[in-house]
Backbone as a printed PyTorch tensor [residue, N CA C, xyz], in Angstrom:
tensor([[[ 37.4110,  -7.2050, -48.4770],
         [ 36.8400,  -7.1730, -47.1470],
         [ 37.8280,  -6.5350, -46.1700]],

        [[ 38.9240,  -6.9080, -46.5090],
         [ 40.1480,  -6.7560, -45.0990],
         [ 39.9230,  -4.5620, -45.8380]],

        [[ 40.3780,  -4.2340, -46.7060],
         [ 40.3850,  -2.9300, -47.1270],
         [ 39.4630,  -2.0700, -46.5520]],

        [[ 38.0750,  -2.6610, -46.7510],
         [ 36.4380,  -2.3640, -45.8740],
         [ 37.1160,  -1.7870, -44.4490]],

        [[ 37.3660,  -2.9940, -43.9840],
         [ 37.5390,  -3.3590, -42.4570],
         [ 38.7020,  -2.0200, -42.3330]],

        [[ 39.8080,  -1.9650, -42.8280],
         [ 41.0360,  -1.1570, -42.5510],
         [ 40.0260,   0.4620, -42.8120]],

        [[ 39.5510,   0.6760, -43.7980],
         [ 38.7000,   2.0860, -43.9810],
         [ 37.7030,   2.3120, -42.6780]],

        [[ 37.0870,   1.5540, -42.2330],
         [ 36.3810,   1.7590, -41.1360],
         [ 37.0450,   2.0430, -40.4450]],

        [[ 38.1430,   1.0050, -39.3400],
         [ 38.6190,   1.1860, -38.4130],
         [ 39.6480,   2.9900, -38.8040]],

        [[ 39.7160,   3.0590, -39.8110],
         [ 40.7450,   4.3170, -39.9960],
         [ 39.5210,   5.7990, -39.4700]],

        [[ 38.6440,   5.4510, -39.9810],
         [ 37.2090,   6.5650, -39.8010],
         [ 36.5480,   6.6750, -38.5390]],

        [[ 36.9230,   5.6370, -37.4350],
         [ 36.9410,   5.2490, -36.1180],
         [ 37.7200,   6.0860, -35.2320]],

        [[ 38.9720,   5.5490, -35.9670],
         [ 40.6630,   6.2300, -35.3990],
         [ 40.2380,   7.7030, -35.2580]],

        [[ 39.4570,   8.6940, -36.1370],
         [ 39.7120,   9.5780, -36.7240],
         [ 38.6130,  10.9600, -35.6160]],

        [[ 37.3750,   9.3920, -35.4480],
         [ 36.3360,  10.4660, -34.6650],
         [ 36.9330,  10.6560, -33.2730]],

        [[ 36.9340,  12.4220, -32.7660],
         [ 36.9060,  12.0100, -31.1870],
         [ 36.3990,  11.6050, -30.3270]],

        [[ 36.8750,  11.1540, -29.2690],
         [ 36.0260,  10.2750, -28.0520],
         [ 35.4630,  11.7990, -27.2810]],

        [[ 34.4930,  11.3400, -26.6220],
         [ 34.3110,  12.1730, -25.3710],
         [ 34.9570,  12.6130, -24.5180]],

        [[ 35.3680,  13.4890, -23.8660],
         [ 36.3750,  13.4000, -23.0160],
         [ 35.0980,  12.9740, -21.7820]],

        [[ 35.7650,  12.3460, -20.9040],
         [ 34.8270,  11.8670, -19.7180],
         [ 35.3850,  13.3030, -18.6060]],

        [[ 34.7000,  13.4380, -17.7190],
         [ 34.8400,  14.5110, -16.5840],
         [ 34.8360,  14.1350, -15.0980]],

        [[ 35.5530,  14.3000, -14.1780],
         [ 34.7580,  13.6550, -13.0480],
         [ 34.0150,  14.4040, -12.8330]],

        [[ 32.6760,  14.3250, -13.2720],
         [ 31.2010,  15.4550, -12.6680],
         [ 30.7120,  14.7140, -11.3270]],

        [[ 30.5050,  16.0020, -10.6130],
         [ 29.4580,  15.8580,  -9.3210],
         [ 28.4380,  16.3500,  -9.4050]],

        [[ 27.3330,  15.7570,  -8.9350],
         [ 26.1070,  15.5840,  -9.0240],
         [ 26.0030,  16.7350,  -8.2920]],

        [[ 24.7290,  17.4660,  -8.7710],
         [ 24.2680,  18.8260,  -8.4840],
         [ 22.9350,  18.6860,  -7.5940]],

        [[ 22.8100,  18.7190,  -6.1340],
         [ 21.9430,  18.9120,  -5.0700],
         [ 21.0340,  19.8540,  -5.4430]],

        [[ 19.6610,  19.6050,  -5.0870],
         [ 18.6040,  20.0930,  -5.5930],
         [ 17.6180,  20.2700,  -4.4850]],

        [[ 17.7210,  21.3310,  -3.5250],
         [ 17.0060,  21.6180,  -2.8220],
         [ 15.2450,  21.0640,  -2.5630]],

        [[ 14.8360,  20.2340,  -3.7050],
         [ 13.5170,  19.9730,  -3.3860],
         [ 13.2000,  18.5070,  -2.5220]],

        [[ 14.3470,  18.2130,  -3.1420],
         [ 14.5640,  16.7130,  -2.3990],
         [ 16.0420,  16.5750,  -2.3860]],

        [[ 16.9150,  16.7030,  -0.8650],
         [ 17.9260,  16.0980,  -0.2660],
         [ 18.0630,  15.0470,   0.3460]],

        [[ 19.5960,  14.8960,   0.9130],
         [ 19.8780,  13.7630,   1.0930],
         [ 18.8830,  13.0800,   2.2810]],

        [[ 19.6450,  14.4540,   3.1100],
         [ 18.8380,  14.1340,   4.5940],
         [ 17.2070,  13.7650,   4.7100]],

        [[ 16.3610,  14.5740,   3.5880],
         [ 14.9080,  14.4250,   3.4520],
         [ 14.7630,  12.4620,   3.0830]],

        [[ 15.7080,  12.1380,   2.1470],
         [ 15.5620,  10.6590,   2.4320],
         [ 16.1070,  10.1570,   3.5600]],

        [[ 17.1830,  10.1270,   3.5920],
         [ 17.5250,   9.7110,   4.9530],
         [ 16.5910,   9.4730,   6.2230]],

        [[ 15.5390,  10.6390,   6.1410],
         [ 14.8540,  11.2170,   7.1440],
         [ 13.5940,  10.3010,   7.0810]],

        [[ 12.7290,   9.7520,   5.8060],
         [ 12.0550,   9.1630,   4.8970],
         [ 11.9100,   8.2650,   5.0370]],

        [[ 13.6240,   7.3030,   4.8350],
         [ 13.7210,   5.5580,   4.9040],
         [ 14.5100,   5.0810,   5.7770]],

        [[ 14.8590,   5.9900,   6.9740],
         [ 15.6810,   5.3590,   7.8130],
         [ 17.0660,   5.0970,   7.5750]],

        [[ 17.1890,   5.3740,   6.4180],
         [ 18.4920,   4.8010,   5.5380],
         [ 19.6260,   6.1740,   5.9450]],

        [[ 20.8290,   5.1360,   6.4300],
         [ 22.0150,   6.2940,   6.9920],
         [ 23.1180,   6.0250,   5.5860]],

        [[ 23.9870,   7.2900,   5.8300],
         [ 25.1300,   6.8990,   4.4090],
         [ 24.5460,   7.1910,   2.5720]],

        [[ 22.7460,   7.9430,   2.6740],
         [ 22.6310,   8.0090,   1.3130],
         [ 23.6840,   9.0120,   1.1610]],

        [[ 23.9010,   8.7580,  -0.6150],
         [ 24.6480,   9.8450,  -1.2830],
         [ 23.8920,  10.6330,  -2.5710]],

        [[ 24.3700,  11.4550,  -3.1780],
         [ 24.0760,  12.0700,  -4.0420],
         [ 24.6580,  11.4440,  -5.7530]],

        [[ 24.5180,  10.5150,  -6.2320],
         [ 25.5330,  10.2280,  -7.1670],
         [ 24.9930,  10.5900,  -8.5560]],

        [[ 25.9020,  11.1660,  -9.5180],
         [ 25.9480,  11.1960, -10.8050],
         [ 25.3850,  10.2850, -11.8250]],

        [[ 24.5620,  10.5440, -12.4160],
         [ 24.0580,   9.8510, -13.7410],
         [ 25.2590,   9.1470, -14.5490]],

        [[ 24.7830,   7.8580, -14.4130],
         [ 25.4820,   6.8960, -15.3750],
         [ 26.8630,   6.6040, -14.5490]],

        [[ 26.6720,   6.7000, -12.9320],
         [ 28.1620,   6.6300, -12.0400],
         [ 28.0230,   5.6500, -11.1520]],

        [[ 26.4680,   4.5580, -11.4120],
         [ 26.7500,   3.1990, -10.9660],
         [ 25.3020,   2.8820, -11.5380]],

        [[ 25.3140,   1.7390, -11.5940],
         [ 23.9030,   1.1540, -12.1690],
         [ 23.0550,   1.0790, -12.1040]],

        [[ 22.0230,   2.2710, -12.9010],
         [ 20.1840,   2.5340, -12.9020],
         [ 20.6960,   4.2670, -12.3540]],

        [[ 21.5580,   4.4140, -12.3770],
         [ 21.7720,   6.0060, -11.9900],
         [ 21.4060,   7.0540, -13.5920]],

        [[ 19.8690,   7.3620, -13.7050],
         [ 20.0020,   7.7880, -14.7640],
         [ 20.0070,   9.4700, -14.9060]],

        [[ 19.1050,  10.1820, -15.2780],
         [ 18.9150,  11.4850, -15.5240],
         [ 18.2930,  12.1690, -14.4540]],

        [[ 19.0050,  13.1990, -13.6870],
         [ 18.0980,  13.5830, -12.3150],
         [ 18.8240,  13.4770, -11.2890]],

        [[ 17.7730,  13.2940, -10.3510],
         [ 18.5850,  13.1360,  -8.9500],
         [ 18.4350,  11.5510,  -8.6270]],

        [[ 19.7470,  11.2850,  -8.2690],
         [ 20.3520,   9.6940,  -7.8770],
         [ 20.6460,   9.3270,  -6.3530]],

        [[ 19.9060,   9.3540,  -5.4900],
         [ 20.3800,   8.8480,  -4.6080],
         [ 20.8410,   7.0120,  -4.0120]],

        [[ 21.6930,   6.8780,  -3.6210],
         [ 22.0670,   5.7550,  -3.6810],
         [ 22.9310,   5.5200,  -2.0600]],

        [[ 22.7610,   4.1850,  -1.5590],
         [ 23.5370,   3.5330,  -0.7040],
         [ 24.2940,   2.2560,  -0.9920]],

        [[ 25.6690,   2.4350,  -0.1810],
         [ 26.3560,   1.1760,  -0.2790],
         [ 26.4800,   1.1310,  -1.9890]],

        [[ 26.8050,   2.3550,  -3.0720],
         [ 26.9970,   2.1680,  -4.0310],
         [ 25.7740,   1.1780,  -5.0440]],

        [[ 24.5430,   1.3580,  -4.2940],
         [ 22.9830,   0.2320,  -5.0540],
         [ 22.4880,   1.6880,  -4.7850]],

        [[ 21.6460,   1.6360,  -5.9030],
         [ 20.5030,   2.9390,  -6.2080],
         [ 19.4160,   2.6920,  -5.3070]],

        [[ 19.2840,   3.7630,  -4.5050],
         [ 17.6450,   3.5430,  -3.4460],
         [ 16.2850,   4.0790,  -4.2390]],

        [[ 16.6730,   5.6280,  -4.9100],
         [ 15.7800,   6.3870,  -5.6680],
         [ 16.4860,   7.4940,  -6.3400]],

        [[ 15.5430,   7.3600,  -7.7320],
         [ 15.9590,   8.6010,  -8.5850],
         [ 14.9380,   9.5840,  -8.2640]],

        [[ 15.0730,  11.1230,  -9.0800],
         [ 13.8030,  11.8900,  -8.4890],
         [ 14.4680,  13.1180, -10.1960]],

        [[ 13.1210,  12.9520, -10.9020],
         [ 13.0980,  13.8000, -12.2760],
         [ 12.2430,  14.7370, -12.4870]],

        [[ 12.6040,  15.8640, -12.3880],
         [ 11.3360,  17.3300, -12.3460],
         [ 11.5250,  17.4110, -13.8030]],

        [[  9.8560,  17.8590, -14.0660],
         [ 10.2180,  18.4310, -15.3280],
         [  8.4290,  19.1630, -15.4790]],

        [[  8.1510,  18.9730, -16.4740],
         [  6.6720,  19.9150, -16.8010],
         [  5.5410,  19.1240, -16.7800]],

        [[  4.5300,  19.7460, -16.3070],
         [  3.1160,  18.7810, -16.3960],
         [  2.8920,  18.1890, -18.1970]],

        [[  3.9580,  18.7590, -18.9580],
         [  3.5090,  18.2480, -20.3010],
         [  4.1310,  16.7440, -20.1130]],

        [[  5.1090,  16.3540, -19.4680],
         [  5.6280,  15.2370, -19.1690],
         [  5.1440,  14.1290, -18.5390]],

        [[  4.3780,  15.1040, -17.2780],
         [  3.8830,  14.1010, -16.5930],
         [  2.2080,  13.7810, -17.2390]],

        [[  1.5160,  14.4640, -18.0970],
         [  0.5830,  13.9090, -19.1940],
         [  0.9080,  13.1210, -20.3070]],

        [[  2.6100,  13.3020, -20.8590],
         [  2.1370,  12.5590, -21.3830],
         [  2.9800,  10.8670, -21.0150]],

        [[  3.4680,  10.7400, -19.5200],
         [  3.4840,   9.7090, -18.9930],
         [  2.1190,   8.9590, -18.3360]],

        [[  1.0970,   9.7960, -18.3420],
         [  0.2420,   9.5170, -17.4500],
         [ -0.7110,   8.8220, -18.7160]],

        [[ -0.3770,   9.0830, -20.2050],
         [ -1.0030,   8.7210, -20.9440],
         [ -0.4900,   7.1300, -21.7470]],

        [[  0.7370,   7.3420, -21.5910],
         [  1.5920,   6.3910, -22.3580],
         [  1.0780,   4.7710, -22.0940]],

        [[  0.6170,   4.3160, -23.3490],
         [  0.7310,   3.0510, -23.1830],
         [  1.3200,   2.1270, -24.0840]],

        [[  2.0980,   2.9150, -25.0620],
         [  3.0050,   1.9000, -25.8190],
         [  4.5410,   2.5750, -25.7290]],

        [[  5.6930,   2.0060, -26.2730],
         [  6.8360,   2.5480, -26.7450],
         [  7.4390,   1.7270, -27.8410]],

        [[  7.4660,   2.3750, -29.0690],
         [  7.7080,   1.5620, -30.0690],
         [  7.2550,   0.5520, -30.1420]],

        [[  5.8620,   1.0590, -30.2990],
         [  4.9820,  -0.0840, -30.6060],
         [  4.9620,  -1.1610, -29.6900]],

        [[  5.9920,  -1.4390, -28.6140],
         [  5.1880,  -2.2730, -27.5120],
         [  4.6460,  -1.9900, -26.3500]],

        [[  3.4300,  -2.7140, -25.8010],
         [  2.8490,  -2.3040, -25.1010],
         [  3.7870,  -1.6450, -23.8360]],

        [[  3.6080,  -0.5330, -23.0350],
         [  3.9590,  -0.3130, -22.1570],
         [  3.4780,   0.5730, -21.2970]],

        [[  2.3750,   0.4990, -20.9290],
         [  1.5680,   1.5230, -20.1080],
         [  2.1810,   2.0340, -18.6430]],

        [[  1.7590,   3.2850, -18.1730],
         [  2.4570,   3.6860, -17.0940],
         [  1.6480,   3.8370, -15.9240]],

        [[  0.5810,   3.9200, -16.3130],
         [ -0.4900,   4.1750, -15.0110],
         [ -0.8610,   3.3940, -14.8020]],

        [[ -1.3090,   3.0660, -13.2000],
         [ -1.9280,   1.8750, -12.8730],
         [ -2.8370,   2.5810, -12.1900]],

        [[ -2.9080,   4.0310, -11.2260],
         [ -3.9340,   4.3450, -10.5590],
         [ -3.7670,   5.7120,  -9.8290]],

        [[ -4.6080,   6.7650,  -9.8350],
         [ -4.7700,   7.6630,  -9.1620],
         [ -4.4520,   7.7070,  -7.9140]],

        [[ -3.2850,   9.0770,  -7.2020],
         [ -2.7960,   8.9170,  -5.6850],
         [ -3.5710,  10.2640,  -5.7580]],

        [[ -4.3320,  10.5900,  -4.3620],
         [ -4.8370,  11.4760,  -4.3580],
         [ -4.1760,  11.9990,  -2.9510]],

        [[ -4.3930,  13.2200,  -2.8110],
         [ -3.3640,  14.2400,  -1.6620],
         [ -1.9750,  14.7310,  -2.0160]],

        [[ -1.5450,  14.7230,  -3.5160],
         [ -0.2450,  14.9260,  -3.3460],
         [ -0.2700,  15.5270,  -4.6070]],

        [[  0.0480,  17.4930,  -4.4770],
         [  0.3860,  17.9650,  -5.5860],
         [ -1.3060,  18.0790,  -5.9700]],

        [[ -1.4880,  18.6530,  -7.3990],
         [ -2.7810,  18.8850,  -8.2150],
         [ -3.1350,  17.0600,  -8.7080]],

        [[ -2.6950,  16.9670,  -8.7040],
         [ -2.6970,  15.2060,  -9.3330],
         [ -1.2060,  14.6310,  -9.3160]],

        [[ -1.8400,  13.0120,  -9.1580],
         [ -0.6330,  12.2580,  -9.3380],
         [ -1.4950,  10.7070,  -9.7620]],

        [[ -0.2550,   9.4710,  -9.9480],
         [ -0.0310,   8.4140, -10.0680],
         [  1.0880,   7.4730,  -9.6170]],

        [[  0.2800,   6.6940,  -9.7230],
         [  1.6670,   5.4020,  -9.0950],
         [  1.8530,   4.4790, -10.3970]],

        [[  2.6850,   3.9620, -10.5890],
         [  2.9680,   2.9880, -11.7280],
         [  4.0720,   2.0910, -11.4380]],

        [[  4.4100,   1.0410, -11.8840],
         [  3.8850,   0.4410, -13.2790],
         [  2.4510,  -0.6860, -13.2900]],

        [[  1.5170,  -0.6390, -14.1110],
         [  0.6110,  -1.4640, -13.5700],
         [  1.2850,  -2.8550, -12.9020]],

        [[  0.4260,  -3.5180, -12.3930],
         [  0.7180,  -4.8890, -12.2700],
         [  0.6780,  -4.6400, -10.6650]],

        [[  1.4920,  -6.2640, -10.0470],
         [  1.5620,  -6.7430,  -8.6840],
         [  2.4290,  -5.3650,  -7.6070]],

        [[  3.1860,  -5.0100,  -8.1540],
         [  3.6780,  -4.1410,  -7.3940],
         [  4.0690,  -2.3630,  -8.0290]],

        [[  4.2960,  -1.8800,  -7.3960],
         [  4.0270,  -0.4350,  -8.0890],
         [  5.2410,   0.5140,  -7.1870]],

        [[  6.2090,   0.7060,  -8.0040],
         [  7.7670,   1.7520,  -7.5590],
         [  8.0680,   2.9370,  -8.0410]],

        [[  6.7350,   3.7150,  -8.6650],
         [  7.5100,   5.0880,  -9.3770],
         [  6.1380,   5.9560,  -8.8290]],

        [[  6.4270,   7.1070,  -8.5240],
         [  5.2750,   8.2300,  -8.4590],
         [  5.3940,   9.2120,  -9.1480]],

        [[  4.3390,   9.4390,  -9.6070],
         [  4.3020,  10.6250, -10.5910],
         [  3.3560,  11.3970, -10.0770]],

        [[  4.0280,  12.8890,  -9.6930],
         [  3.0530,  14.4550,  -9.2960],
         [  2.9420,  15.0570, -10.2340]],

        [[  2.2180,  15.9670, -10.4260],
         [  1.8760,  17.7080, -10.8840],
         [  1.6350,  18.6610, -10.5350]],

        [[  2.1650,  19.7190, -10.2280],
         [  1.7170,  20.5880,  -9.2620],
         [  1.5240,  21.6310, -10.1030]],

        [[  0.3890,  22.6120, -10.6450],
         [  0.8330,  23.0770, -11.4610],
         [  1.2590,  23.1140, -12.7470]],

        [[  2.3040,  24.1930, -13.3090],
         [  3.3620,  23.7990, -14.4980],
         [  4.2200,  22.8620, -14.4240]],

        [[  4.8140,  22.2830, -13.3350],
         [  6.0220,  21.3590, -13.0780],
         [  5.3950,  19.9920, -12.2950]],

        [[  6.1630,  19.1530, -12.5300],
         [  5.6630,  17.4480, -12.2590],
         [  7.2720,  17.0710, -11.6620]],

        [[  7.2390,  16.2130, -11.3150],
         [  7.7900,  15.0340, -10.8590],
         [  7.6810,  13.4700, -11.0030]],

        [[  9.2320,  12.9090, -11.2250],
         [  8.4960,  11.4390, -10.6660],
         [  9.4480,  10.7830, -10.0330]],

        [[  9.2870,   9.9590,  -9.0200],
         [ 10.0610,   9.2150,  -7.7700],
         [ 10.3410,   7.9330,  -8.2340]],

        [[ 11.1020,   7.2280,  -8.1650],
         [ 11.5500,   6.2370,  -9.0360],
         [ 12.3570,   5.4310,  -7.9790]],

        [[ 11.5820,   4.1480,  -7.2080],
         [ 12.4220,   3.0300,  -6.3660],
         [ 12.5810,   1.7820,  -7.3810]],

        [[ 13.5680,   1.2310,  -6.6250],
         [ 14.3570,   0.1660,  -7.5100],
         [ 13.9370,  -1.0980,  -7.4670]],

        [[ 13.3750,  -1.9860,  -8.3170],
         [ 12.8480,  -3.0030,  -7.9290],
         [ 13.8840,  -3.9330,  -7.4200]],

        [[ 13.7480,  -4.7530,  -6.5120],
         [ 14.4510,  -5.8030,  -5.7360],
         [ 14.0450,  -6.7120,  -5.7940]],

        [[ 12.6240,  -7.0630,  -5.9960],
         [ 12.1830,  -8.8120,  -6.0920],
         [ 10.8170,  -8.9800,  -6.7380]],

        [[ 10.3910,  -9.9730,  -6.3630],
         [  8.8110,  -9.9080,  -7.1080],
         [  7.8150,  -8.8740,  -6.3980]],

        [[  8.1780,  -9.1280,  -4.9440],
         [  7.2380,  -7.9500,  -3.8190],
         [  8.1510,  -7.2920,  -3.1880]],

        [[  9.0080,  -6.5480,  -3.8720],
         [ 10.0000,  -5.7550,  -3.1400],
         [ 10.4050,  -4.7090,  -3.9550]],

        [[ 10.2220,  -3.5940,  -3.5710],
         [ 11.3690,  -2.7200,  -3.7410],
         [ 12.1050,  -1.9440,  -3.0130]],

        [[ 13.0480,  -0.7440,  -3.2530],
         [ 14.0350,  -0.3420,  -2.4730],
         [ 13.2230,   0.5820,  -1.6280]],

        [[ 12.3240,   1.5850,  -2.3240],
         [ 10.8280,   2.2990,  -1.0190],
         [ 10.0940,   2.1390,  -1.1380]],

        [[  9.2510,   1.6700,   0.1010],
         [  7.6120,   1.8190,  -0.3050],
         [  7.0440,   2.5810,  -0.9180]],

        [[  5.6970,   2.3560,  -1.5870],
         [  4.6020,   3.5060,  -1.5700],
         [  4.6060,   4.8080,  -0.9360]],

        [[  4.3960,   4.0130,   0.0600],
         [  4.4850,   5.0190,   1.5850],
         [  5.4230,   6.1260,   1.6220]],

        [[  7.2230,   5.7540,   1.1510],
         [  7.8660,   6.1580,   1.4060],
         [  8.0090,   7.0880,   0.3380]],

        [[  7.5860,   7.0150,  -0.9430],
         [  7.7460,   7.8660,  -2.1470],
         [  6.3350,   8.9890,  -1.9030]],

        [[  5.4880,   8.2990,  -1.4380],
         [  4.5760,  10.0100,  -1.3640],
         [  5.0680,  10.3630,  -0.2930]],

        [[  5.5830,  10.2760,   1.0400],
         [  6.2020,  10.7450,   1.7070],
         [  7.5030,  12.2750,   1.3190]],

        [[  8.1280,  11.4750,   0.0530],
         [  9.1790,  12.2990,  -0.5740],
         [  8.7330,  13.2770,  -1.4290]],

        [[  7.5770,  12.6180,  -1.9050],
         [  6.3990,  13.3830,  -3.0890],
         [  6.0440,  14.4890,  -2.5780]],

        [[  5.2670,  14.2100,  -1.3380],
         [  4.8720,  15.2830,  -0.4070],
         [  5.7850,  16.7260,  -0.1130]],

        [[  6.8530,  16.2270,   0.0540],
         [  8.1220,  17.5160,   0.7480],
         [  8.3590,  18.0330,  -0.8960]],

        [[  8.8420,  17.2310,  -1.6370],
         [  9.3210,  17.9960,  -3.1000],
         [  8.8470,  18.8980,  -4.0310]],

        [[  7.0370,  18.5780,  -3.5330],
         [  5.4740,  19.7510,  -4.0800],
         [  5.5550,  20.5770,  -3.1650]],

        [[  6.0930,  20.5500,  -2.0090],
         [  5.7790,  21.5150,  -1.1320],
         [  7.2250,  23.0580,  -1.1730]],

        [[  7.8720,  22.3970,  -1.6640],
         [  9.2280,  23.2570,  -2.3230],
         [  8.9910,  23.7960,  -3.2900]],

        [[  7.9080,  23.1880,  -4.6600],
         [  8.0590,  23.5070,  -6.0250],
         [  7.7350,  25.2000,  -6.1600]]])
């Protein structure tokens, strides 16, 4: 066992690590800082890097006081079909749509079903979007409805 253990850890030793980078997050003209700022009232957003504080994932990260307010992920209407379709992930249930937003883009949605609803999903076209607020409580999150087609609105109107 101890030999096992010593061969592993030696095959460990052996792989390289990542080198980490300090990367800065790359501003994306469809949605800036100021356009939230402008949005939620919120002074001091920043621009932060994926995986450079917690729920900061792929995309654009804006965040205050170092807490995530909203992410924002462009990508292709093949994405946003087949989010608009999804109702399992590995086999557990997980559906994404809860309901048609109409005025924004060729189509959209709000999700996740249930009591409250924090992500928007557009299409405009070839390219989609989706707006992503942070849940905070049972009836809370970090933007309204309101405030994500608000952002929805300006980011289709750039595409």
């Amino acid at each position: 066992m101890a030999a096992l253990f010593g061969a592993i850890l030696s095959l460990a030793l052996m792989v390289p690590l990542p080198v980490v980078h300090d990367f800065q997050p790359q501003a994306d003209p469809r949605v800036t800082v100021a356009d939230v700022e402008k949005v939620t009232g919120l002074k001091g957003i920043q621009l932060v890097a994926p995986g450079s504080i917690p729920g900061a994932g792929a995309g654009l990260n804006f965040a205050a006081d170092k807490h995530m307010v909203l992410m924002v992920n462009f990508g292709t209407a093949a994405l946003y079909r087949r989010a608009k379709e999804q109702t399992t992930i590995g086999g557990m249930p997980m559906p994404l749509f809860h309901a048609d937003v109409a005025g924004i883009g060729d189509e959209a949605f709000d999700s996740p079903p249930g009591p409250i609803q924090y992500v928007l999903y557009v299409r405009k076209g070839a390219n989609a979007a989706s707006f992503t607020a942070y849940y905070v409580s049972a009836n809370k999150a970090t933007l309204t409805m309101d405030q994500l087609k608000q952002l929805a609105k300006i980011a289709v109107g750039r595409m």
